[in-house]
N, CA, C and O atoms as CSV, one atom per row, in Angstrom:
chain,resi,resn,atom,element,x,y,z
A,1,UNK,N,N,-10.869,-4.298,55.774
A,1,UNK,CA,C,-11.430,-3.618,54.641
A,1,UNK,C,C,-12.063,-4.649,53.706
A,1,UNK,O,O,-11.554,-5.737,53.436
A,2,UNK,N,N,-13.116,-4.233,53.286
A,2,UNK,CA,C,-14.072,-4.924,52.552
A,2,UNK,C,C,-13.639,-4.893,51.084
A,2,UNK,O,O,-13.440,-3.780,50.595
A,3,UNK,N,N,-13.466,-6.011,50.301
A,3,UNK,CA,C,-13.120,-5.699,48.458
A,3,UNK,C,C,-14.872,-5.886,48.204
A,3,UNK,O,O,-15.509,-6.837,48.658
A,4,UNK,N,N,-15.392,-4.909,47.489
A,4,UNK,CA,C,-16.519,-4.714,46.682
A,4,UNK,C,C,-16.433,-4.682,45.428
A,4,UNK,O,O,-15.328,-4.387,44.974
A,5,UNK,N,N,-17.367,-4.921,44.629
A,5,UNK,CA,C,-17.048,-5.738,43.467
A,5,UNK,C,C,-17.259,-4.226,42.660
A,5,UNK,O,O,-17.745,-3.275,43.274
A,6,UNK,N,N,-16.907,-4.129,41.451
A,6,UNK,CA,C,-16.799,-2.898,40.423
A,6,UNK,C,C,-17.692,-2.084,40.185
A,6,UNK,O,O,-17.979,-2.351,39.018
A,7,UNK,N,N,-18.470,-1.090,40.568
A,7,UNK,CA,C,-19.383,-0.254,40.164
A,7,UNK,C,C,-19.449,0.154,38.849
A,7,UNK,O,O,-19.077,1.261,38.461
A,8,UNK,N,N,-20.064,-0.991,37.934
A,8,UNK,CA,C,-20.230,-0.744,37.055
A,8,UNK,C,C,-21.406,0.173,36.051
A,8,UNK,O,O,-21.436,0.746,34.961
A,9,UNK,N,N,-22.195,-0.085,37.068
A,9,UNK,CA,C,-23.623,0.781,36.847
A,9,UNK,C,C,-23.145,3.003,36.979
A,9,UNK,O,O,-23.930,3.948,37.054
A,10,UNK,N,N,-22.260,2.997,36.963
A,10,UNK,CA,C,-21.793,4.499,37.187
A,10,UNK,C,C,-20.636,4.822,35.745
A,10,UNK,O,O,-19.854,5.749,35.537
A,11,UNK,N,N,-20.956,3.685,35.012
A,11,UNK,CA,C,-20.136,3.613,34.139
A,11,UNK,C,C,-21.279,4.573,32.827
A,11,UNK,O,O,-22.501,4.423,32.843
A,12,UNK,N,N,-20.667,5.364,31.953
A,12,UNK,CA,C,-21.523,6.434,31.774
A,12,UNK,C,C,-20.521,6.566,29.562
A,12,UNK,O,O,-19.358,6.591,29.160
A,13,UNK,N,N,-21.608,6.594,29.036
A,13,UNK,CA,C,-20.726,6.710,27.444
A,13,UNK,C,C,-21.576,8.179,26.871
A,13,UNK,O,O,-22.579,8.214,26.157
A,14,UNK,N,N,-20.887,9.202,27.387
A,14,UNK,CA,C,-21.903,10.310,26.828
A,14,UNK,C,C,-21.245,10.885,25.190
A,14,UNK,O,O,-20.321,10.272,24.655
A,15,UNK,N,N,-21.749,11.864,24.681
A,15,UNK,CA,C,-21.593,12.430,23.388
A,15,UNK,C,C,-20.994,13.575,23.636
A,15,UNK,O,O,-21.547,14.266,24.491
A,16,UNK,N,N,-19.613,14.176,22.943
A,16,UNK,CA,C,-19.286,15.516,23.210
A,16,UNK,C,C,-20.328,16.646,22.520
A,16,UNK,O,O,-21.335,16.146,22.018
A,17,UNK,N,N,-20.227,17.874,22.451
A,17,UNK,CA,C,-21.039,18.781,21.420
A,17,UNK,C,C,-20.100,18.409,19.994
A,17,UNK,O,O,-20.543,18.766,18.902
A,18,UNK,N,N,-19.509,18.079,20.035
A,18,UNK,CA,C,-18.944,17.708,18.619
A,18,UNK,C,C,-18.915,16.131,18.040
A,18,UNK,O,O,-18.352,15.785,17.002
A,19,UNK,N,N,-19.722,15.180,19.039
A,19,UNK,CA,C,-19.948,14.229,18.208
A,19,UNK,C,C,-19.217,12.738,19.083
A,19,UNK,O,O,-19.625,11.590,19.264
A,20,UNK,N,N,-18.255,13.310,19.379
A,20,UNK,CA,C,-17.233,12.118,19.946
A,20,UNK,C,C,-17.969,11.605,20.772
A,20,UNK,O,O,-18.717,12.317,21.442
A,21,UNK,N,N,-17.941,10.482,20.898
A,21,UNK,CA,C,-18.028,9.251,22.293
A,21,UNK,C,C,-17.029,9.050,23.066
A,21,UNK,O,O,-15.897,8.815,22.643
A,22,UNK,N,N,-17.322,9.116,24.205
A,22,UNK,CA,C,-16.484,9.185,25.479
A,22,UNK,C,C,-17.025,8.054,26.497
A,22,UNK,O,O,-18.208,7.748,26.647
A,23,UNK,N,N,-15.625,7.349,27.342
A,23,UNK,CA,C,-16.721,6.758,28.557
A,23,UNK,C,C,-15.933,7.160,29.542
A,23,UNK,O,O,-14.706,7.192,29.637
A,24,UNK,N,N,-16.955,7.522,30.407
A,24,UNK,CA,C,-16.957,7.984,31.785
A,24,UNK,C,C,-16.735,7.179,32.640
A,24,UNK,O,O,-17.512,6.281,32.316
A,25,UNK,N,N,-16.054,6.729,33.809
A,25,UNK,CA,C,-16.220,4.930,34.869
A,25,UNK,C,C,-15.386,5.107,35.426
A,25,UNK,O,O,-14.393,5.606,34.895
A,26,UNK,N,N,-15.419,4.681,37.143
A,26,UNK,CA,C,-15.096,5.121,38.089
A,26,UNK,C,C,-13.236,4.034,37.806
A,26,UNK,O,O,-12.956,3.130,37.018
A,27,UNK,N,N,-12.591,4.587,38.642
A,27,UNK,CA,C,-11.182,4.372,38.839
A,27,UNK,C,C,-10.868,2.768,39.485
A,27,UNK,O,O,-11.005,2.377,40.644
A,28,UNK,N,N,-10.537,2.246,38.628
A,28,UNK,CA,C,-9.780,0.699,38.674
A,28,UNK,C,C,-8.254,0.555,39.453
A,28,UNK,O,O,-7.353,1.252,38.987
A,29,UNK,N,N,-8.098,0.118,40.032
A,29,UNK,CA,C,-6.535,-0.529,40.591
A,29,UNK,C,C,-5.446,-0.410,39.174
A,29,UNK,O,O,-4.416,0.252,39.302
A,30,UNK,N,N,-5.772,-1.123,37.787
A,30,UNK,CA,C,-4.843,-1.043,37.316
A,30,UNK,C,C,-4.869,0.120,36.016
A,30,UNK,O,O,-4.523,-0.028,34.844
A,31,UNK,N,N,-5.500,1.486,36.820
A,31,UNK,CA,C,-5.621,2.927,36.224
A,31,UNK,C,C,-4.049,3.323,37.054
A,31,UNK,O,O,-3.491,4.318,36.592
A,32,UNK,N,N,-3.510,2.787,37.933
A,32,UNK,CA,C,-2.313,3.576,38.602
A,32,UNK,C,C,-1.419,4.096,38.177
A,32,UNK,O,O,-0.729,4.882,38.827
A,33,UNK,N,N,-1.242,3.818,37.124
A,33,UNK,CA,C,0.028,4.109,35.924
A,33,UNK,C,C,-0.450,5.043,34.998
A,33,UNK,O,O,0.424,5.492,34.257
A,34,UNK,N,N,-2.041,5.634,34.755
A,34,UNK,CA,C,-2.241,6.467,34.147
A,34,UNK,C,C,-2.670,7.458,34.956
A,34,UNK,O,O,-2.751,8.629,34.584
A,35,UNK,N,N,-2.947,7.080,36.027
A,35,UNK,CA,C,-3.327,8.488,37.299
A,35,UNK,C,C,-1.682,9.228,37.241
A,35,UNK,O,O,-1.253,10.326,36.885
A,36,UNK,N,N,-1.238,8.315,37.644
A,36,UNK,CA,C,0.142,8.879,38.296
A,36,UNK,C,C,0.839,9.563,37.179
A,36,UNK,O,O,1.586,10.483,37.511
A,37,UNK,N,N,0.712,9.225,35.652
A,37,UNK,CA,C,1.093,9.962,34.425
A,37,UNK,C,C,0.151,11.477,34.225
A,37,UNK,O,O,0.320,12.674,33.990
A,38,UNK,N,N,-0.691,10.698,34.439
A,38,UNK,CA,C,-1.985,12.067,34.451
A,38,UNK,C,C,-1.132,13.430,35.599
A,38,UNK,O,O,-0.614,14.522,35.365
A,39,UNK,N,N,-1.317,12.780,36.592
A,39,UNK,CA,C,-0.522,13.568,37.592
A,39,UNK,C,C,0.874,14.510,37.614
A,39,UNK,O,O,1.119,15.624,38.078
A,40,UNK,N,N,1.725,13.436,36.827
A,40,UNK,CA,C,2.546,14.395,36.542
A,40,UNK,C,C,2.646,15.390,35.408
A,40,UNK,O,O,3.493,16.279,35.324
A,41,UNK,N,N,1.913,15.196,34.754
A,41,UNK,CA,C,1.530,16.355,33.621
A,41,UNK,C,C,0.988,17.531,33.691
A,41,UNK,O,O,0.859,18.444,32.876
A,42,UNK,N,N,0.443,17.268,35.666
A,42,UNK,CA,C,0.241,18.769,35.587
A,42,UNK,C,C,0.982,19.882,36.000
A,42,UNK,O,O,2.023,19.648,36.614
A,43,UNK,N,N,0.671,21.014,35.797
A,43,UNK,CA,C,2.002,21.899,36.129
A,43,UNK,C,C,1.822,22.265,37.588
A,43,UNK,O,O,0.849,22.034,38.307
A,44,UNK,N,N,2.799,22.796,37.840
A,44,UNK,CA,C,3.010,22.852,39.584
A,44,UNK,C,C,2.074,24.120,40.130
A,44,UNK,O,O,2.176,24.415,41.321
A,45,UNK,N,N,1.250,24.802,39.358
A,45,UNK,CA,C,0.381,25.626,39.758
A,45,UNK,C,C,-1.041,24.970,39.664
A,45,UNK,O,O,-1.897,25.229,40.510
A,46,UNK,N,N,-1.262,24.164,38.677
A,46,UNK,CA,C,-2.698,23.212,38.940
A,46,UNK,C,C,-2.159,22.121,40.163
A,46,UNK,O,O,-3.212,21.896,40.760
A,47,UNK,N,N,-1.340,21.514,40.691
A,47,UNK,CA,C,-1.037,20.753,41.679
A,47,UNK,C,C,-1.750,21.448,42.730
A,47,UNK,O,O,-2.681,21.044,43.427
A,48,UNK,N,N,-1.005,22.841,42.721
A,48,UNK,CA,C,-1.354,23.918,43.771
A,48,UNK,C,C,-2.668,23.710,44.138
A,48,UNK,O,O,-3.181,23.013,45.014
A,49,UNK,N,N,-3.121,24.468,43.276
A,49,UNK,CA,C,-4.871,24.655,43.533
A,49,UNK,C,C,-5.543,23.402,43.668
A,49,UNK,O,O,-6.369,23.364,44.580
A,50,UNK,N,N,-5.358,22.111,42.818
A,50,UNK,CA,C,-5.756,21.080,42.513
A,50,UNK,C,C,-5.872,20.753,44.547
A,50,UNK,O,O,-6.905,20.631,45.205
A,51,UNK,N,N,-4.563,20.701,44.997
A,51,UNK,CA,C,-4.612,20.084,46.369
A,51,UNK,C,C,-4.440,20.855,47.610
A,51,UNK,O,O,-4.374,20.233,48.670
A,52,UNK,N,N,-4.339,22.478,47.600
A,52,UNK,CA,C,-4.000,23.694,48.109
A,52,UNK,C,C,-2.631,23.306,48.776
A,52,UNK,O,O,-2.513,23.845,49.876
A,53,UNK,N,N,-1.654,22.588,48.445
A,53,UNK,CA,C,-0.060,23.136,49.239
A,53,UNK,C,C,0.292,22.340,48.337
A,53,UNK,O,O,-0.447,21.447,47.922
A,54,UNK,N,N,1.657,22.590,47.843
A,54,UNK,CA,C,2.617,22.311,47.052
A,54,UNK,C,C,2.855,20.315,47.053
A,54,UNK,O,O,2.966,19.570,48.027
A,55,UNK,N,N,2.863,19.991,45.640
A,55,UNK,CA,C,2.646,18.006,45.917
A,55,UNK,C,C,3.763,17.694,44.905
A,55,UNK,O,O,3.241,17.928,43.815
A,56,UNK,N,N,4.592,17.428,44.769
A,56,UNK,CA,C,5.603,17.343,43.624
A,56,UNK,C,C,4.965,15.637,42.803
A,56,UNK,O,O,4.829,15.585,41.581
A,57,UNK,N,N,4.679,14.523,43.616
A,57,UNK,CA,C,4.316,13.609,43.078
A,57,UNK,C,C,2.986,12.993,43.852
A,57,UNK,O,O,2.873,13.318,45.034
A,58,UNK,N,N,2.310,12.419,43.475
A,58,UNK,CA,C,1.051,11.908,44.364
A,58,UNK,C,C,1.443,10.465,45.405
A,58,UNK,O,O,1.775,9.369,44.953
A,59,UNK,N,N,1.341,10.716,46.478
A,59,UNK,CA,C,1.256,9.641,47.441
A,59,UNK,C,C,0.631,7.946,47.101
A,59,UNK,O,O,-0.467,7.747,46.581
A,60,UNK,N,N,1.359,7.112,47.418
A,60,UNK,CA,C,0.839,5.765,47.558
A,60,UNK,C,C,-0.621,5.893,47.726
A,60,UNK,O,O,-1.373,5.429,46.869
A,61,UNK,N,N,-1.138,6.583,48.935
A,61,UNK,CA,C,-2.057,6.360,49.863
A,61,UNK,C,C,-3.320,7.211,49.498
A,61,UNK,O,O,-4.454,6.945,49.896
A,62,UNK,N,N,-2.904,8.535,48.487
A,62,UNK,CA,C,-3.627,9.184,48.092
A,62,UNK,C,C,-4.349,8.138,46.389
A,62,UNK,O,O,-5.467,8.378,45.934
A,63,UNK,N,N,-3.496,7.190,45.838
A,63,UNK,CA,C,-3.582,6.446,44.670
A,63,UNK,C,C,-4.634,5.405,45.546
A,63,UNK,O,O,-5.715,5.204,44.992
A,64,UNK,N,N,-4.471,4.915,46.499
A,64,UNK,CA,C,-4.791,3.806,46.961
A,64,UNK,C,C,-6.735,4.703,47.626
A,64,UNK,O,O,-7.904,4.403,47.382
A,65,UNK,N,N,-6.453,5.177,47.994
A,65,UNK,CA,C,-8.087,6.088,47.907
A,65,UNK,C,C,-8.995,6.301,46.833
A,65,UNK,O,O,-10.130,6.777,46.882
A,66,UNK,N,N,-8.189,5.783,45.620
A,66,UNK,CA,C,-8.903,6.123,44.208
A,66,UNK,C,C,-9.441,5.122,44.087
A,66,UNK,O,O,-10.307,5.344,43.240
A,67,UNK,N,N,-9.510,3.994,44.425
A,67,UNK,CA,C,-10.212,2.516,44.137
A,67,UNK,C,C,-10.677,1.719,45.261
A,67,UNK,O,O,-9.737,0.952,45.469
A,68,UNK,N,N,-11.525,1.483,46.041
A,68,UNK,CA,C,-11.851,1.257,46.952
A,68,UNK,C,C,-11.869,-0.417,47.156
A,68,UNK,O,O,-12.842,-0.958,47.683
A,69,UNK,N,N,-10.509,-1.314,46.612
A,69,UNK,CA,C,-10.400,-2.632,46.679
A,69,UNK,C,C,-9.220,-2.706,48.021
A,69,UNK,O,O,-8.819,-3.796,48.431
């Protein structure tokens, strides 16, 4: 497997309708601790749909697909 360097050009700072600044940018290696928080915050019916069969916590391997290093 190839490490490719950061796609930074997909990195994106748009405006909400209310003003806020936001940035948009693709998923880093050391996002893992906020995916996986993100993840568990959702309730077990967005899991559902989110992945169609029941996921109580997200996989190593499914985290490790989020960053392509």
């Amino acid at each position: 497997m190839a490490i490719h360097p950061y796609p930074a050009h997909l990195a994106k700072e748009p405006l909400l309708a209310d003003g806020t600044a936001i940035v948009i940018r693709p998923v880093r290696p050391e996002d893992e601790e906020l995916v996986k928080q993100g993840f568990a915050e959702l309730s077990s019916e967005s899991r559902y749909f989110r992945f169609v069969y029941a996921i109580s916590e997200m996989p190593q391997s499914m985290l490790g697909a989020l960053h392509p290093d």
